[in-house]
C-alpha positions in Angstrom: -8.2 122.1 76.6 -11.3 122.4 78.5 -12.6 123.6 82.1 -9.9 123.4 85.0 -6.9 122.4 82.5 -8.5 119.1 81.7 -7.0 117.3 78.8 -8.3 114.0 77.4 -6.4 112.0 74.5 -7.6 108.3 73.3 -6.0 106.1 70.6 -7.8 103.1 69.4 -7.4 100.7 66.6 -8.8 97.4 65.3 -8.2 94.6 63.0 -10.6 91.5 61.5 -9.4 89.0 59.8 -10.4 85.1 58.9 -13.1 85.2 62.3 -10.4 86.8 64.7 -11.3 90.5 65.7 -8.8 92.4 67.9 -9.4 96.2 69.3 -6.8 97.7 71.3 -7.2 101.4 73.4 -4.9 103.9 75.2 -6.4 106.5 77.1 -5.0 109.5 78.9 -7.1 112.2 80.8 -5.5 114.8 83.4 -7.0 117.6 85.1 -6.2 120.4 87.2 -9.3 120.6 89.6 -11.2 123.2 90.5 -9.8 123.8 93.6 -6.1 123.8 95.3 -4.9 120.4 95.4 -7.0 118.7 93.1 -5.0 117.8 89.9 -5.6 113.9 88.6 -4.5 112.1 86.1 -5.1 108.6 84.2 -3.7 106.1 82.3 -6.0 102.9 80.4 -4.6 100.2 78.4 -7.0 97.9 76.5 -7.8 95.7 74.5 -10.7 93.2 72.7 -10.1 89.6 71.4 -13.1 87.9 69.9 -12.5 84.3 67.8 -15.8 83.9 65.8 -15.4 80.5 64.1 -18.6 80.2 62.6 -22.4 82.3 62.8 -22.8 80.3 66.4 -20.2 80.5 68.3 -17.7 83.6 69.2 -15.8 83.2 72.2 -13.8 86.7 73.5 -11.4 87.8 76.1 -11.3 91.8 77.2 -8.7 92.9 79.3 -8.3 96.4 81.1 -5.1 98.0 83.1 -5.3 101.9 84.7 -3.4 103.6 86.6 -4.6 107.1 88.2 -2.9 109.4 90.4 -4.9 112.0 92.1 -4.8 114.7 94.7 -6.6 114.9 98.1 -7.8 118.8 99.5 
């Protein structure tokens, strides 16, 4: 746990196989602030698709999704 209450936990993992890669991530950081009304929290799902079908040519698709909730003072 770090300054202010602040957490941070991240999962990844990957997989290549036959010229398809694939890397997938979830992410989750929350935080207490530094001052009254200042806690935030976020949420990131991810993930990588790359085809390589020979040395020339790859061709990928990355996609990202977050959510975060915060505080105003």
């Amino acid at each position: 746990m770090g300054s202010f209450g602040t957490r941070e936990a991240t999962l990844v993992a990957g997989r290549e196989s036959e010229g398809w890669s694939q890397n997938y991530v979830v992410s989750h950081q929350y935080s207490e602030g530094y001052r009254d009304h200042a806690r935030a929290e976020k949420m990131v799902l991810g993930g990588k698709w790359v085809y390589q079908p020979d040395a020339r040519w790859k061709v990928g698709v990355i996609a990202r999704v977050s959510q975060t909730d915060a505080q105003e003072a």
